[in-house]
C-alpha positions as CSV (number, residue, x, y, z in Angstrom):
1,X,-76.4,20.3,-110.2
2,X,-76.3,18.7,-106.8
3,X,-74.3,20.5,-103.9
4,X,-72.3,17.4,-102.7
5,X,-73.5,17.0,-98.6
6,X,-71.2,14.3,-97.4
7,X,-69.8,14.3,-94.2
8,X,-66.6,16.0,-93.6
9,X,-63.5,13.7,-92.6
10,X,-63.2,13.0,-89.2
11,X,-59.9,14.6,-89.1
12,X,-60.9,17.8,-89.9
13,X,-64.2,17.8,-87.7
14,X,-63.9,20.3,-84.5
15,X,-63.7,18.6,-80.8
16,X,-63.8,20.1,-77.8
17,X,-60.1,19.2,-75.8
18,X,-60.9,18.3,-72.4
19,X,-59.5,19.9,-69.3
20,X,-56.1,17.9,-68.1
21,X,-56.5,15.7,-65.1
22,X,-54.3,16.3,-61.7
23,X,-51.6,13.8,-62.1
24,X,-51.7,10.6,-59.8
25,X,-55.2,12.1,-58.8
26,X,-58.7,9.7,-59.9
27,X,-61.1,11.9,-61.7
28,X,-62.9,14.0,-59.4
29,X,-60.5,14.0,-56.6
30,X,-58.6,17.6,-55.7
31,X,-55.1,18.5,-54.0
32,X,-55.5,18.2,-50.5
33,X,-52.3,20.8,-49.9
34,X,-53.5,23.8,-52.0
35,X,-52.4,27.3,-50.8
36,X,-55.1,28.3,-48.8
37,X,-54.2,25.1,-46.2
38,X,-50.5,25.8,-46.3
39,X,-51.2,29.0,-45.2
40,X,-53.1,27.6,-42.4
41,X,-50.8,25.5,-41.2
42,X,-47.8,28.1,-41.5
43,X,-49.5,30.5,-39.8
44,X,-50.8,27.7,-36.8
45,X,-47.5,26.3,-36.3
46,X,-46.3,30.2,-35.8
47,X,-48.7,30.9,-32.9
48,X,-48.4,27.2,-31.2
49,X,-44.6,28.6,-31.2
50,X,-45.0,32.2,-29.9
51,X,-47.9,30.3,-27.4
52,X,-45.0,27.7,-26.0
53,X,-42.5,31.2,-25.8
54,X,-44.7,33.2,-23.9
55,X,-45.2,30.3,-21.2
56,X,-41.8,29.2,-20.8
57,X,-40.8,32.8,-20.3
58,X,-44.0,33.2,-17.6
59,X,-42.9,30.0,-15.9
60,X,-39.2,31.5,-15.6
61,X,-40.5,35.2,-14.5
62,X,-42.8,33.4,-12.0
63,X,-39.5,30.7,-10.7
64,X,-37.7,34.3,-10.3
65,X,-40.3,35.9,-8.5
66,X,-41.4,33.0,-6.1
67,X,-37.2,33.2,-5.4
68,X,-37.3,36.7,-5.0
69,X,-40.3,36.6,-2.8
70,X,-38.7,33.5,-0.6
71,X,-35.4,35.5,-0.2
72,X,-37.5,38.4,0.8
73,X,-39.6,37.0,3.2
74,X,-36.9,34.5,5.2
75,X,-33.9,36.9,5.0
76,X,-35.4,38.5,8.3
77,X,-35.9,35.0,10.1
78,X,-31.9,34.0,9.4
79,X,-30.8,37.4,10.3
80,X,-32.7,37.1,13.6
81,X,-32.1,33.5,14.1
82,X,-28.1,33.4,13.6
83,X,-26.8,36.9,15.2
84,X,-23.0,36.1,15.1
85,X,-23.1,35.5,11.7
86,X,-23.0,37.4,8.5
87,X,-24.4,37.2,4.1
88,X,-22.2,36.0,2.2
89,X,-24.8,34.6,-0.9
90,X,-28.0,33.3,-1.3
91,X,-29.9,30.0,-2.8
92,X,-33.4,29.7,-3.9
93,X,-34.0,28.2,-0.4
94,X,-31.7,29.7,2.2
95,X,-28.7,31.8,2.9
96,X,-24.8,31.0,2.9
97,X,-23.8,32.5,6.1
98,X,-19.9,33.0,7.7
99,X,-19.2,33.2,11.3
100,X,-17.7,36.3,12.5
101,X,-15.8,34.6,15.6
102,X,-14.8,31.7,12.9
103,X,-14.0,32.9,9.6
104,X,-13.5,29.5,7.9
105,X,-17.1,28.3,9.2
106,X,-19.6,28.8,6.3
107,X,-22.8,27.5,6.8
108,X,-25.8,26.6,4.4
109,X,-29.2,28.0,5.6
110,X,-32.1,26.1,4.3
111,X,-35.4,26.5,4.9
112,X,-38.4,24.1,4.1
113,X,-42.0,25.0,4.0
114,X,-44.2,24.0,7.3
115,X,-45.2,20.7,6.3
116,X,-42.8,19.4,4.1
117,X,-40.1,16.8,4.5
118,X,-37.1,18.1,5.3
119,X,-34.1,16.3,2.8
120,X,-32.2,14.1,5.2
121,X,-34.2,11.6,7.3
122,X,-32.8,11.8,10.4
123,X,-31.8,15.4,10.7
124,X,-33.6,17.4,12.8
125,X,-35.9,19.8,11.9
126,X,-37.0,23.2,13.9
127,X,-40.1,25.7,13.1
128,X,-38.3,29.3,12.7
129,X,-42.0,31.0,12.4
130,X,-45.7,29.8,11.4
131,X,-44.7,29.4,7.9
132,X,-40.7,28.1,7.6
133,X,-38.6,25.3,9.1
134,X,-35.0,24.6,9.1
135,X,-33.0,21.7,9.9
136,X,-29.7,23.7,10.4
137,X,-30.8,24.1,14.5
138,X,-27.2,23.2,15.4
139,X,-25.8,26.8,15.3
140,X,-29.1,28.6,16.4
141,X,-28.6,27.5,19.7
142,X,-25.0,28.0,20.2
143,X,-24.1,27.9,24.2
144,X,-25.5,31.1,25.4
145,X,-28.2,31.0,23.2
146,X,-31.5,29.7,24.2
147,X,-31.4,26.0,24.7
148,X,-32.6,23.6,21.3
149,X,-36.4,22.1,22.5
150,X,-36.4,19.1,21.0
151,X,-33.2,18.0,23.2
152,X,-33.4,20.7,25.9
153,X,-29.6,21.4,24.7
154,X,-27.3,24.0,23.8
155,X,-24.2,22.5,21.1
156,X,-20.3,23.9,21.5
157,X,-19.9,25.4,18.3
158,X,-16.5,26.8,19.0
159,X,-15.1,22.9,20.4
160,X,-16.7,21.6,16.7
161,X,-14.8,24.4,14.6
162,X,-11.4,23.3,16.5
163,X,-12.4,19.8,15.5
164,X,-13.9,20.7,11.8
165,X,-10.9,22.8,10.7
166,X,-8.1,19.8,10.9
167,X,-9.7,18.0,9.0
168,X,-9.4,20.1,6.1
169,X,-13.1,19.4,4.1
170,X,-11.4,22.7,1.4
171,X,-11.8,26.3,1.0
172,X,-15.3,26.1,-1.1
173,X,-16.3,23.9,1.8
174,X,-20.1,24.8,3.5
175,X,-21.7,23.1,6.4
176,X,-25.1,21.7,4.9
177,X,-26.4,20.3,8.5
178,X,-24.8,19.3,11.6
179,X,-27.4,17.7,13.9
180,X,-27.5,15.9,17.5
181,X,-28.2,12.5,16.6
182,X,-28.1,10.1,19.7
183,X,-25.9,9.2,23.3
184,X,-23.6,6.4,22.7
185,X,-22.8,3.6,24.8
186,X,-19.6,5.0,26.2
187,X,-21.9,8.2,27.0
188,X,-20.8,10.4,24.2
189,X,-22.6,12.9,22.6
190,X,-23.1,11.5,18.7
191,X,-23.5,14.3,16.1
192,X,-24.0,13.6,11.9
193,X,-22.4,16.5,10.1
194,X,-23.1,16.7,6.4
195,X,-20.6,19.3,4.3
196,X,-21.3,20.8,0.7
197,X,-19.1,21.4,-2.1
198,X,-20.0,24.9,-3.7
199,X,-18.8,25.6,-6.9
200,X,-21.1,28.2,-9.6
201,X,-23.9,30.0,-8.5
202,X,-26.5,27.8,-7.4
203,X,-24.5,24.3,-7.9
204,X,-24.5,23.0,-4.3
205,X,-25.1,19.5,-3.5
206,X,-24.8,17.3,-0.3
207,X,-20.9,15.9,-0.9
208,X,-19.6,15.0,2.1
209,X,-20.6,13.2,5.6
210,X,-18.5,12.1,8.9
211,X,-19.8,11.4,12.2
212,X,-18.4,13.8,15.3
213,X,-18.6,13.2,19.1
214,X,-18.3,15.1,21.8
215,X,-17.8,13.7,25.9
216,X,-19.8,16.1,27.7
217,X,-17.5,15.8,30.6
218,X,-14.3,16.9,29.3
219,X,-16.2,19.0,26.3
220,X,-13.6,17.5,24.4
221,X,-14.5,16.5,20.3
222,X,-13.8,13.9,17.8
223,X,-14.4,14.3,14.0
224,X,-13.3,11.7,11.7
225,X,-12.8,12.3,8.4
226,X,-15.4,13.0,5.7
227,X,-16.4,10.5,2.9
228,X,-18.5,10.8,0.7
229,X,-22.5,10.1,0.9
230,X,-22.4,7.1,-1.2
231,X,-19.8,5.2,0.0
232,X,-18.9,1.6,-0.4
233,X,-16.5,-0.8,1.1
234,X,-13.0,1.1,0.8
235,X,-14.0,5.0,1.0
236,X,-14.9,4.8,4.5
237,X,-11.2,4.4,6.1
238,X,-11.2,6.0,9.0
239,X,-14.7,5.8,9.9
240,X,-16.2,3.8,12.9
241,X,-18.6,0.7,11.3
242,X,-21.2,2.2,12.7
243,X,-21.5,5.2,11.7
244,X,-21.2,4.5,8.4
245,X,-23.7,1.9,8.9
246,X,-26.3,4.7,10.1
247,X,-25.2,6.6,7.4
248,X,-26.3,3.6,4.9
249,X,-29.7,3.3,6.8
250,X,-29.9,6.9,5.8
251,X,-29.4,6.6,2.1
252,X,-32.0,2.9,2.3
253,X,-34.5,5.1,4.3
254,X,-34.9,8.4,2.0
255,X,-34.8,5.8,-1.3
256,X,-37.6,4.0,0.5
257,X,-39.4,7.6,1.0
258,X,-39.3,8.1,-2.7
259,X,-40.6,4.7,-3.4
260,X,-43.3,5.1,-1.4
261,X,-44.1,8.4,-2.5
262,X,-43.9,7.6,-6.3
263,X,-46.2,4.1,-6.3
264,X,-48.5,5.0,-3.1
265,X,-46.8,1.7,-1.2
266,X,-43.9,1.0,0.8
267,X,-41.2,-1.3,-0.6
268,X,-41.6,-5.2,1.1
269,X,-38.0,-5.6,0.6
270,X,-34.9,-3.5,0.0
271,X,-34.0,-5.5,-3.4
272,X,-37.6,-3.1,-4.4
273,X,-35.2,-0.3,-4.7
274,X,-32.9,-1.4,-7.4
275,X,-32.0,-0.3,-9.7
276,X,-34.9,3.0,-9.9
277,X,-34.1,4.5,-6.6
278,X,-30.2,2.9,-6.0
279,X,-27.9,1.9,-8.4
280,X,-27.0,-0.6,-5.9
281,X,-27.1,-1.0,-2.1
282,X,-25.0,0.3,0.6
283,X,-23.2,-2.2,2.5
284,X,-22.6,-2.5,6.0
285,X,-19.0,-3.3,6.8
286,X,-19.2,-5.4,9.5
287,X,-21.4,-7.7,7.6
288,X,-24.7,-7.0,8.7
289,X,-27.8,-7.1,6.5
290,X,-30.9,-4.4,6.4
291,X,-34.3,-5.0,6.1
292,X,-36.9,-2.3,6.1
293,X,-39.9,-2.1,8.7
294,X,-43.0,-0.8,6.6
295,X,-44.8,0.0,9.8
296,X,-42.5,1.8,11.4
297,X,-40.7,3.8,8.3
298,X,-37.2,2.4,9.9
299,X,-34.4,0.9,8.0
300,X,-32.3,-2.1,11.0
301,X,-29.1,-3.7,10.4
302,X,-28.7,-7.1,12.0
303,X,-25.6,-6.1,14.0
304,X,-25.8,-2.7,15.0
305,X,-30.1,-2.4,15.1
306,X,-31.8,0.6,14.4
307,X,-31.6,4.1,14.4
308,X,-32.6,5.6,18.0
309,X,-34.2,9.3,17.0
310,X,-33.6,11.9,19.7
311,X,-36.7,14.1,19.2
């Protein structure tokens, strides 16, 4: 008898199941993300993070210690420099300093690196040692103190203070720079006078400017009231046209600084610094019109001229 040898049905034959397929993925393609790079990345986003930590808190130790080492190192110079005077509080660049003959005179103290521009154009600036400069020179050489050298002059302080005080600038008031600026016409001495408002800790900002004069005859003064540093058409009441119009030469001049400073070239016309470096421009109100002098770095009006620097 034959032993039947057909084939088994398919259906009961036994195939090998093949191994499933990623899904979405072409036959031999693998996960990009698997654990191992997860991993990686988790723990490289973790030390880009403590990396970016640890410099911002080296940047801020080193600010705080370049402060500290500024306060340390010029806190002899204004203690030498302004005798009648005393501490009240400190900045990162100077000292805010009260008179002890005139209690409601605070002063702002700034200092500026040899070789550096000093913040407002015209005001003068005076070397205090090999290394520091300050533009405050108005109350180092007091009368009876020795004579400033630029103008071979010594300023009233006590005739300003009577002058200052009327006008009432406020109690949180401090004189940021008071400055010999020219001779007038009528032979008066011209003086720019630029006051601070200080509010929290280190929040102090140039506010408030007015011209003063002094006649050197009668040693009597005139301040006019303060305005402030950007002014326009109608804040100036009560100044004198032209000394608001020096002040806007001012405000033309340092924008033209920056200019030149930022694109290596100085502006061809004063329309060059709108709107980046002014919102708009200051206007002279007795209807002149500024242009700016490349060569010279000097900002004229066509009524009242230039700036004359007493050096």
């Amino acid at each position: 008898m034959e032993r039947d040898t057909a084939p088994l049905p398919l259906a009961h034959a036994h195939v090998p199941h093949a191994e499933p397929l990623p899904m979405n993925l072409p036959p031999g393609k693998r996960r990009f993300w698997n654990k191992r790079r997860i991993i990686g990345l988790v723990v490289a986003i973790v030390v880009i993070a403590l990396s970016c930590c640890v410099y911002v808190g080296f940047s801020i130790w080193s600010g705080i210690s370049g402060a500290i080492q500024t306060q340390n190192e010029i806190k002899p110079l204004t203690e030498e420099a302004y005798p009648r005077y005393h501490m009240l509080d400190s900045t990162i660049s100077g000292h805010i300093m009260e008179s002890d003959e005139h209690p409601t005179l605070r002063i702002d103290i700034r200092y500026f690196e040899v070789g550096t521009l000093a913040p407002w154009a015209y005001q003068a600036v005076e070397p205090v040692s090999d290394e520091w400069m300050t533009t405050e020179t108005f109350f180092r050489h007091a009368l009876g103190q020795p004579k400033d050298p630029r103008t071979n002059m010594n300023y009233d302080v006590s005739g300003f203070v009577e002058a200052y005080g009327p006008l009432k600038p406020g109690s949180n008031a401090v004189v940021s720079g008071v400055w010999f600026d020219r001779m007038t016409p009528e032979g008066l001495e011209s003086y720019g006078v630029l006051v601070a408002r200080r509010n929290d800790g280190e929040n102090m900002w140039p506010d408030h400017y007015a011209a003063f004069s002094r006649d050197p005859e009668t040693g009597a003064w005139l301040g006019e009231p303060f305005y402030a540093v950007d002014v326009g058409r109608a804040e100036a009441t009560g100044a004198r046209e032209e000394n608001v119009c020096r002040q806007n030469q001012d405000l033309i001049h340092n924008a033209a600084l920056m200019f030149t400073i930022d694109s290596g070239d100085a502006p061809t016309k004063i329309d060059d610094l709108v709107p980046s470096y002014r919102s708009e421009l200051p206007v002279c109100l007795s209807g002149g019109s500024y242009e700016y002098q490349a060569d010279s770095s000097t900002v004229s009006c066509s009524i009242h001229g230039a700036p004359r620097l007493d050096e």
